[in-house]
BATOR-924562 format. One record per residue: residue in three letters; x, y, z of N, C-alpha, C in turn. Coordinates in steps of 0.05 Angstrom, whole numbers, padded with zeros to 5 digits, always signed. Layout:
alaXYZXYZXYZ
...
//
This chain:
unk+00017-00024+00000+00000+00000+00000+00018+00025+00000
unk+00009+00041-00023+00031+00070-00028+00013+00094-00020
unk+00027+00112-00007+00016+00136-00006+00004+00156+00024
unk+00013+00132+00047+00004+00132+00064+00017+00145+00086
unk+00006+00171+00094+00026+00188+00115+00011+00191+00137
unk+00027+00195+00147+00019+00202+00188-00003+00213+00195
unk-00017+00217+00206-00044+00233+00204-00041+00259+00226
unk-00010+00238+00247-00012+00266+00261+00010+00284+00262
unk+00034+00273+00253+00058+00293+00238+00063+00292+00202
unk+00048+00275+00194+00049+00281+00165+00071+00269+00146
unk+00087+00252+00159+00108+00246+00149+00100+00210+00140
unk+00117+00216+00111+00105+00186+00093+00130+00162+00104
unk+00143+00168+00126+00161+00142+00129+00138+00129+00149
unk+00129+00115+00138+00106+00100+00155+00107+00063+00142
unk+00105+00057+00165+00101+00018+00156+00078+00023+00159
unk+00060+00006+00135+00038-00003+00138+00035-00041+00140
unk+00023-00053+00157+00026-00074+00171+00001-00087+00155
unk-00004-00114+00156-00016-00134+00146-00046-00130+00156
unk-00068-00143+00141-00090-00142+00141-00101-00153+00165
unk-00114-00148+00187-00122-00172+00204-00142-00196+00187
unk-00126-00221+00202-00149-00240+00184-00174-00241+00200
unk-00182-00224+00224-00214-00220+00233-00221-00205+00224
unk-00207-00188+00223-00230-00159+00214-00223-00148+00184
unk-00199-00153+00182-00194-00150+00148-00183-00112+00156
unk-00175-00102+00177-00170-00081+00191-00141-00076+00177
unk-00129-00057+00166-00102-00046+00168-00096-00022+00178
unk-00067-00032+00202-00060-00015+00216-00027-00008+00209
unk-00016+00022+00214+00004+00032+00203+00018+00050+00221
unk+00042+00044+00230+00059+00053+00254+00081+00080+00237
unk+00086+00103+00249+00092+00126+00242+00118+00112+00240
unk+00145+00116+00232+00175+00118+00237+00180+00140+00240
unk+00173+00165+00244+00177+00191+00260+00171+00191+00294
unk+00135+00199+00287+00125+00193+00316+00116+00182+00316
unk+00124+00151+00314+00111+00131+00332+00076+00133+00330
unk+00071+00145+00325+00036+00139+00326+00034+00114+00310
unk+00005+00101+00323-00001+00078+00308-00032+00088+00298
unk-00039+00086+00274-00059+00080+00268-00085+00068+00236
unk-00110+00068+00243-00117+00042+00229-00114+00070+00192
unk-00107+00055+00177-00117+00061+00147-00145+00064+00133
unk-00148+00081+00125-00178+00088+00116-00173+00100+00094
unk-00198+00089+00080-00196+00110+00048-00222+00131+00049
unk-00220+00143+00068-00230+00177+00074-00233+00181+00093
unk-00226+00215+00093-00222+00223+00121-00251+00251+00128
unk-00273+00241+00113-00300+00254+00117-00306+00262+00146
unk-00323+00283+00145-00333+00287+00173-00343+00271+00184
unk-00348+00263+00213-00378+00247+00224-00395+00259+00220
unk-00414+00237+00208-00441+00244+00198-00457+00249+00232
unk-00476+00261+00229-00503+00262+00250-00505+00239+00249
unk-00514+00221+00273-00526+00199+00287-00555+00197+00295
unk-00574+00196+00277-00603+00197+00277-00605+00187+00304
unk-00631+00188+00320-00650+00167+00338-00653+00149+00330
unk-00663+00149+00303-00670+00118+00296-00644+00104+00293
unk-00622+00109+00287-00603+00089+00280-00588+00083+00317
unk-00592+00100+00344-00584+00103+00368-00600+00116+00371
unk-00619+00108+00396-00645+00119+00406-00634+00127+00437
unk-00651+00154+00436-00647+00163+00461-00652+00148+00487
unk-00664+00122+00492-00666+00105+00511-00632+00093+00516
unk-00626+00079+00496-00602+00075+00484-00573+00104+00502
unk-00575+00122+00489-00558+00145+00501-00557+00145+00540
unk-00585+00147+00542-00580+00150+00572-00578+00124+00586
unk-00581+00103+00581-00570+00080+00592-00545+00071+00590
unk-00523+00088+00566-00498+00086+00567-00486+00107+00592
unk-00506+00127+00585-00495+00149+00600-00491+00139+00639
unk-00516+00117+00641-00517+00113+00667-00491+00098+00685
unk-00487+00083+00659-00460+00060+00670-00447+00079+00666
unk-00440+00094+00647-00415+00111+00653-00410+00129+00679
unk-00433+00133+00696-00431+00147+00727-00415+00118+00741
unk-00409+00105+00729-00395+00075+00752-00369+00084+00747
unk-00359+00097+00733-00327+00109+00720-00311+00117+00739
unk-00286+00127+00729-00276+00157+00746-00286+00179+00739
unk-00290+00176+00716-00305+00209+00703-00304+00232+00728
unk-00326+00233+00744-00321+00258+00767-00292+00263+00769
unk-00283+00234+00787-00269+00252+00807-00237+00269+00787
unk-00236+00252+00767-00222+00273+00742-00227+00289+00726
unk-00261+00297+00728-00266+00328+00713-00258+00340+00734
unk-00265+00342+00762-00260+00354+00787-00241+00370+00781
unk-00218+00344+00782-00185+00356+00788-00176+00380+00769
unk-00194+00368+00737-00177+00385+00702-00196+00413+00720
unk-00217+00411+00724-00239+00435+00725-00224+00456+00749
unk-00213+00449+00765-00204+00466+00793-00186+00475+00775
unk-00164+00460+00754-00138+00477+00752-00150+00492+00724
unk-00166+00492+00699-00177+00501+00692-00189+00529+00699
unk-00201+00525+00722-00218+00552+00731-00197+00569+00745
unk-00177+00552+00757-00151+00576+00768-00146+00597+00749
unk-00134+00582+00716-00122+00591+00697-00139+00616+00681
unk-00158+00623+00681-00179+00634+00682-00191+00656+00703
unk-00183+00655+00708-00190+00665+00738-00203+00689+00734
unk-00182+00702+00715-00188+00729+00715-00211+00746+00690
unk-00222+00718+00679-00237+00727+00663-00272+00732+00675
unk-00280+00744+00672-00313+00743+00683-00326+00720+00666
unk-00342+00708+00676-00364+00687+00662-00336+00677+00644
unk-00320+00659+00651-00317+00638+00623-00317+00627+00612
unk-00327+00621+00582-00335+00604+00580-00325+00577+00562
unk-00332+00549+00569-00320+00524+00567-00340+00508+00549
unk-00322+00502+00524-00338+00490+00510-00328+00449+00512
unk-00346+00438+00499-00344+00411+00513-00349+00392+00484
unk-00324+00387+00467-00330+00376+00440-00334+00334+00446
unk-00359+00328+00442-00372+00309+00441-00380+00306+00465
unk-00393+00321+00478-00411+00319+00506-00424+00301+00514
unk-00436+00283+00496-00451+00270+00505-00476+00270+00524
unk-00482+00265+00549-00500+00269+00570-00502+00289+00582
unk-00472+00311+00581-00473+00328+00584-00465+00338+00617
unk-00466+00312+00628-00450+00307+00654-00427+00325+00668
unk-00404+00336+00646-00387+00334+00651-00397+00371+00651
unk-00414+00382+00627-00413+00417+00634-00427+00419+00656
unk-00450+00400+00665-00460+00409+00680-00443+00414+00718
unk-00427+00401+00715-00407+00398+00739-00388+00426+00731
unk-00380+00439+00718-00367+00460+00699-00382+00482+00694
unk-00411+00487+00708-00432+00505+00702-00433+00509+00740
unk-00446+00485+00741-00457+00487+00776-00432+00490+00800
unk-00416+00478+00789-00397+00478+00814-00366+00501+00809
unk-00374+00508+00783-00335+00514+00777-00351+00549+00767
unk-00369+00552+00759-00373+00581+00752-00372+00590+00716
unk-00374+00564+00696-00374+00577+00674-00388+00571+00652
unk-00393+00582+00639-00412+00582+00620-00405+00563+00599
unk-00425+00547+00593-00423+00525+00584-00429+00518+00556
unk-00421+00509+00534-00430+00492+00516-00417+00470+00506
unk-00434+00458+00479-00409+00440+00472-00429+00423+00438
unk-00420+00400+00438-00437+00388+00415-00432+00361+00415
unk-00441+00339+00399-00450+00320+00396-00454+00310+00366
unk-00452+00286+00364-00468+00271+00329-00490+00261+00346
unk-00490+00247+00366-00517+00229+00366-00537+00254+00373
unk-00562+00248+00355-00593+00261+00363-00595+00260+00389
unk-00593+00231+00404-00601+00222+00430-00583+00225+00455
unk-00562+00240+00450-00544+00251+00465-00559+00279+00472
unk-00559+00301+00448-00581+00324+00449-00604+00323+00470
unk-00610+00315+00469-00646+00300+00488-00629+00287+00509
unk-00618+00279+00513-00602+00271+00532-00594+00295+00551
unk-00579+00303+00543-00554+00326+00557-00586+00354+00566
unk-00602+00358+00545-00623+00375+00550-00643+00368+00590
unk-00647+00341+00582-00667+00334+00595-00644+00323+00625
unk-00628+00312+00622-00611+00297+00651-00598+00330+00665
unk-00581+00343+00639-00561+00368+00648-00571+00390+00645
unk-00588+00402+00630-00600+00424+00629-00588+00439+00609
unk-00575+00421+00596-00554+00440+00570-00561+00431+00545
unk-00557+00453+00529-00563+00446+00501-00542+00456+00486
unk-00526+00427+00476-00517+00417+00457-00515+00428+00423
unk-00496+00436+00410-00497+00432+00390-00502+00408+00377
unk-00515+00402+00351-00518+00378+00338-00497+00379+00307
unk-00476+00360+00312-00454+00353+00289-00435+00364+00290
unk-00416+00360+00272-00390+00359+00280-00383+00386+00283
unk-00357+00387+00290-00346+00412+00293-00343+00434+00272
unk-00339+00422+00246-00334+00437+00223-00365+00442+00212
unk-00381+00440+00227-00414+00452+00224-00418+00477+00233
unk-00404+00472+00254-00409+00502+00272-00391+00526+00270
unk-00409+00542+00276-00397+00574+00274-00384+00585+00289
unk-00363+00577+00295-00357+00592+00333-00327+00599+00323
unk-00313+00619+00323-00290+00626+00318-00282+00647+00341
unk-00257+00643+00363-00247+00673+00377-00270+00679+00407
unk-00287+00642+00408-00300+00655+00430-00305+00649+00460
unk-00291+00612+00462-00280+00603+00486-00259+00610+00501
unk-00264+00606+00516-00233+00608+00537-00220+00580+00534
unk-00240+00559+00539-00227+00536+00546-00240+00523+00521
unk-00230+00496+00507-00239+00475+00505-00226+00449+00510
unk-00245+00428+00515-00244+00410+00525-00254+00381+00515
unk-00247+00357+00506-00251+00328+00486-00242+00307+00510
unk-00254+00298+00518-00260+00268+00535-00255+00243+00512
unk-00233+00234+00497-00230+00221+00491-00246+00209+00464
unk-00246+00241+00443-00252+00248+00424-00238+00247+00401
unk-00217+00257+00404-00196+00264+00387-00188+00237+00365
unk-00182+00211+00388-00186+00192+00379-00209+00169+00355
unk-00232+00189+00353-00251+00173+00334-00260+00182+00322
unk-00243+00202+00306-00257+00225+00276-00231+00220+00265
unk-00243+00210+00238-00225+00213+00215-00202+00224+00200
unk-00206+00251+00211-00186+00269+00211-00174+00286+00235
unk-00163+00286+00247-00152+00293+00275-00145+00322+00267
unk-00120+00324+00241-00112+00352+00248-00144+00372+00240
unk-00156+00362+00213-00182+00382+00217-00193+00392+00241
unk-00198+00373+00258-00221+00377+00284-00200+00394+00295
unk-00171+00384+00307-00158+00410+00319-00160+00436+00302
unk-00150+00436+00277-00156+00464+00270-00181+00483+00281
unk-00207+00462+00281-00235+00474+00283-00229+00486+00314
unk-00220+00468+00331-00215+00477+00360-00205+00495+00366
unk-00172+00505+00348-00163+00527+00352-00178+00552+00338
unk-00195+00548+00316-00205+00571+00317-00221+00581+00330
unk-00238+00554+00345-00260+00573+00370-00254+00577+00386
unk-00223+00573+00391-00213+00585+00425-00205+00613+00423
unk-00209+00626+00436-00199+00655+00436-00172+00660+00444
unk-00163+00682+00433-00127+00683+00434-00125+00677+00459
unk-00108+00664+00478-00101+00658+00496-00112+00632+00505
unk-00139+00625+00494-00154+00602+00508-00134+00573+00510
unk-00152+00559+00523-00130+00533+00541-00146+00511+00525
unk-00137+00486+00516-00143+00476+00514-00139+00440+00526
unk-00155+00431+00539-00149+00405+00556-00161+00373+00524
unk-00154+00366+00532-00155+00339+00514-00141+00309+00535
unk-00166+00286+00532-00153+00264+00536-00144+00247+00516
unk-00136+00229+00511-00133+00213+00485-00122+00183+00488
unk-00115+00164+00472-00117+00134+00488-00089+00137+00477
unk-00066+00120+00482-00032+00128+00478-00027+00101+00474
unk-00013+00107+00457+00011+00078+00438+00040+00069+00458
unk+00015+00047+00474+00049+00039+00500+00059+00027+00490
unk+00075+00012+00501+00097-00014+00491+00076-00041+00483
unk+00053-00039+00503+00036-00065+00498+00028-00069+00479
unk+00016-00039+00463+00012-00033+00433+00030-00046+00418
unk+00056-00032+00411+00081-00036+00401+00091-00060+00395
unk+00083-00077+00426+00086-00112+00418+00064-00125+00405
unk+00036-00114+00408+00011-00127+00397+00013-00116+00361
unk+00026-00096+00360+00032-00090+00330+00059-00112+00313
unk+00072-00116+00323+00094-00132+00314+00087-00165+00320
unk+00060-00162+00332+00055-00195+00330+00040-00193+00317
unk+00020-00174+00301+00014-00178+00278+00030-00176+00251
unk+00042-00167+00248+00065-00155+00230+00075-00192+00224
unk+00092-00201+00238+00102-00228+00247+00080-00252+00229
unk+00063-00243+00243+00047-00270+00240+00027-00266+00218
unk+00031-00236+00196+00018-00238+00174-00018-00232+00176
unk-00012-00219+00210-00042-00204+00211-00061-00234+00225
unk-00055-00255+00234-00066-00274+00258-00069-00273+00277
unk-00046-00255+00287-00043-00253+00314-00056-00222+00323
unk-00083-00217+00319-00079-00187+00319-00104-00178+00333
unk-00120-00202+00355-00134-00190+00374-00138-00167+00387
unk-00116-00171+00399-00103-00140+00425-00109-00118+00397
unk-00089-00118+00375-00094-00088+00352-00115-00086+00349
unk-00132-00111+00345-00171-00102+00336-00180-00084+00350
unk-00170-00091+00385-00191-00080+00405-00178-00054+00408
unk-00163-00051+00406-00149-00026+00406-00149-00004+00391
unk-00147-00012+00362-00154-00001+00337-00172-00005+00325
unk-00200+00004+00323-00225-00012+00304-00235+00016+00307
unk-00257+00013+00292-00274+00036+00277-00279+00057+00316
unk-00280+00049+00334-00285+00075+00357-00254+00081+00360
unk-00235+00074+00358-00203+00084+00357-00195+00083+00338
unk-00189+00109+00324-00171+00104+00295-00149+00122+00297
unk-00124+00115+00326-00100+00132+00330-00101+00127+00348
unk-00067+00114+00361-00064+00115+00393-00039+00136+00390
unk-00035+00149+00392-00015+00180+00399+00006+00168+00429
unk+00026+00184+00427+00046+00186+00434+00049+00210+00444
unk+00064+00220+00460+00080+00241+00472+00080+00265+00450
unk+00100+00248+00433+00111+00259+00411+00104+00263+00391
unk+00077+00252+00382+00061+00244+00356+00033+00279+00369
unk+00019+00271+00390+00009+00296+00399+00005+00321+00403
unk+00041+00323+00403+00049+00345+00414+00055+00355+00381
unk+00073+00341+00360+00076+00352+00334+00049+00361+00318
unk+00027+00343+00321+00007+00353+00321-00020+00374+00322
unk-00012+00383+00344-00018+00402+00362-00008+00423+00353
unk+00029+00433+00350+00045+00451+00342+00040+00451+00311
unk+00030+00430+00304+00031+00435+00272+00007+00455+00265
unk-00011+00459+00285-00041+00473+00269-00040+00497+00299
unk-00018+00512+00315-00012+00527+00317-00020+00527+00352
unk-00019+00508+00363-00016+00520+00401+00007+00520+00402
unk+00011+00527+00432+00038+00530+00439+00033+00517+00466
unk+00057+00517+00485+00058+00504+00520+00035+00478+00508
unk+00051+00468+00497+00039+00443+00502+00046+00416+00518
unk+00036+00407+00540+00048+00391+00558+00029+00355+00555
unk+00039+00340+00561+00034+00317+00545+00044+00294+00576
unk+00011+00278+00599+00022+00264+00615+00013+00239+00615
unk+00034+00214+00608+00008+00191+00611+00002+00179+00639
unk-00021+00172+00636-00036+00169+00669-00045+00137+00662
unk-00037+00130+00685-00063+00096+00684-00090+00108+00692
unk-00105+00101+00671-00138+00111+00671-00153+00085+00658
unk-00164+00066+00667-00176+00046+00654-00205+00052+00658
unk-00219+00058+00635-00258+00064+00643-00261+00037+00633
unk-00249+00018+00629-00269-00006+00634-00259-00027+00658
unk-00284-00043+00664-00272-00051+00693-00253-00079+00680
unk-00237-00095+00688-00218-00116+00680-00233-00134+00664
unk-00261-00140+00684-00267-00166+00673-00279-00163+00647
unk-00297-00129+00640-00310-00133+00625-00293-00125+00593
unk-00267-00121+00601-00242-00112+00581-00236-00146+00568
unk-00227-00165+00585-00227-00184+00584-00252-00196+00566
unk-00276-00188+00571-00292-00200+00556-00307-00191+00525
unk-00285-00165+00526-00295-00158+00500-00266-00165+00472
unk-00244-00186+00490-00235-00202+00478-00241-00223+00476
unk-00255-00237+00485-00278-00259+00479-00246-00279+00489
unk-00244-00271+00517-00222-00285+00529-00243-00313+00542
unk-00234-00337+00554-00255-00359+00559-00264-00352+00585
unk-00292-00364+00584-00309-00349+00614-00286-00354+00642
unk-00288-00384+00633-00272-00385+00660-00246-00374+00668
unk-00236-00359+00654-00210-00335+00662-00226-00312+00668
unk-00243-00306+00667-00251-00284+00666-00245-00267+00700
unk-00259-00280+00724-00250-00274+00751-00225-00274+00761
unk-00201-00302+00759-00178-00300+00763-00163-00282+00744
unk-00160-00280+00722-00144-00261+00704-00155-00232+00709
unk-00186-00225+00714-00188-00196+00719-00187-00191+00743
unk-00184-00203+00769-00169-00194+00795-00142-00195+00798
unk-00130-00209+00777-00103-00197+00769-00097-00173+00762
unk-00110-00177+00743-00105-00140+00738-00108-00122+00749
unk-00132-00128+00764-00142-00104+00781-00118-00095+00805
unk-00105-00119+00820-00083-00116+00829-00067-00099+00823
unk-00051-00113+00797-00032-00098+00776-00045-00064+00765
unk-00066-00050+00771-00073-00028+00765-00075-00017+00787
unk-00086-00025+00809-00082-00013+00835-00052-00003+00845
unk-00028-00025+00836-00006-00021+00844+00008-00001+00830
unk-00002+00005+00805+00011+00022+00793+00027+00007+00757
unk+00033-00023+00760+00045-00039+00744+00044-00045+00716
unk+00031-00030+00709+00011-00044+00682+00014-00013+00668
unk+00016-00007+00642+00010+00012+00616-00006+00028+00622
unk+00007+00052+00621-00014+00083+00623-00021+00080+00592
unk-00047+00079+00596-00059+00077+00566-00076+00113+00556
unk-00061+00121+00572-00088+00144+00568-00053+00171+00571
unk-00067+00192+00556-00043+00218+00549-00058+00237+00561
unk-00061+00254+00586-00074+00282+00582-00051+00301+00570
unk-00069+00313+00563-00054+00336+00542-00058+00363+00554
unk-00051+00380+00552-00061+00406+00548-00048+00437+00534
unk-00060+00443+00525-00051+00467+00502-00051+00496+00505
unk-00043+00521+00494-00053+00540+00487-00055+00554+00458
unk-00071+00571+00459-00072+00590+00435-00064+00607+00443
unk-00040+00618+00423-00027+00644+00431-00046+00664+00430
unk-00032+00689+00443-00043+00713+00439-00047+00721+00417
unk-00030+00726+00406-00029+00730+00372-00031+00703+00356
unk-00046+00690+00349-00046+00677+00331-00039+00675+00306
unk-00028+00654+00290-00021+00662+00267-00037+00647+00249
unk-00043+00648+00224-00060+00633+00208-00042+00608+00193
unk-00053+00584+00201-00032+00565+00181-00046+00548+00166
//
């Protein structure tokens, strides 16, 4: 396969790796920055997500298991140092790209002091975030909306990761942040565990390539790096950009385990292993917080 460059530094020295024989999936590791991710022949916006195709019953019943998370007690922490950074602005306001339930502005409205929006593809997210948070949502992607020069902050919960084109959506971000605005981002990161689950597909001609499915499939298309992020980022014009990986697992062991279709009966001994091994600290920071600024002066690139 010819033609194929980095998505997040742009550079064509890139291996592209073998087909999985499950999913028929190809995945392609940067030789710059290290990013890994899957190959696609277009990099289109996300479409809107009707009700009928994800019904709003559907939205808030995801939304509910997701209160089993960390979610809180880590908007908490981003939101306190957030509102420091800010401080001196009256009403700030924080926009929230793929909101979802809307959970997260409403904790960012009621408790932290700032004015809130954000947006969504699913319909039933909208009705969602309206009716649970009291916020209303933009509907579709970022490059729909009109907002240029008018947040302080923005903010992606592990967004960045499942749109087609990454540097577009950042561009869209930096233009709605206002000169100086901050921008926070989580994102899922290309560890060593990656690195070896890539080269055992590579090896074995795309057989061995469970671990890459679950990792890389149509909701992840890019696990980023330090270095892959940060070039990224600088390429479509922030600056102070700082880049930390954290052990953050939102799914619990067993049910990670089972969406490898690992055998029932491992399922309890192998995921109180882990759980161990994540408590102690031992195991792959799979997760990058990021965070950015827009200069004062901005420049156009």
């Amino acid at each position: 396969m010819t033609g194929v460059t980095c998505p997040a530094c742009g550079s064509s020295s890139v291996h592209v790796g073998p087909a999985s024989r499950r999913t028929a999936s190809v995945v392609a590791r940067c030789g710059e920055c290290r990013a890994q991710f899957l190959v696609e022949e277009t990099t289109a916006p996300t479409e809107v997500v009707s009700t009928d195709e994800v019904s709003v019953e559907y939205v808030a019943d995801w939304v509910e298991k997701k209160r089993e998370g960390i979610g809180p007690a880590v908007w908490r922490e981003k939101l306190a140092w957030l509102a420091e950074e800010v401080a001196d602005i009256e009403k700030p306001k924080l926009y929230d790209v793929g909101a979802g339930g809307g959970e997260f502005l409403a904790v960012a409205r009621d408790e932290y002091g700032f004015v809130v929006g954000g947006n969504d593809i699913l319909e039933g997210a909208i009705a969602v975030a309206r009716e649970l948070s009291g916020v209303d949502l933009d509907l579709g992607d970022l490059s729909e909306q009109d907002h240029e020069d008018v947040f302080d902050v923005v903010t992606m919960w592990c967004v960045l990761a499942h749109v087609r084109d990454g540097e577009r959506m950042m561009r869209d971000v930096h233009q709605m942040l206002a000169p100086g605005g901050l921008l926070f981002l989580q994102t899922p990161h290309n560890t060593i565990a990656d690195r070896m689950s890539y080269g055992a597909r590579v090896a074995s001609g795309g057989r061995v390539a469970r671990i890459s499915d679950r990792r890389l499939a149509g909701h992840h298309r890019i696990l980023h790096t330090k270095q892959s992020i940060t070039t990224l980022l600088e390429r479509v014009g922030f600056v102070d950009v700082r880049v930390d990986p954290q052990i953050r697992y939102p799914m619990s062991s067993e049910a990670y385990l089972h969406s490898l279709r690992a055998p029932s009966w491992s399922l309890k001994p192998v995921s109180w292993a882990m759980d161990k091994a994540i408590a102690s600290g031992a195991v792959p920071r799979i997760t990058l917080d990021v965070q950015a600024r827009k200069p004062q002066q901005a420049t156009a690139r």
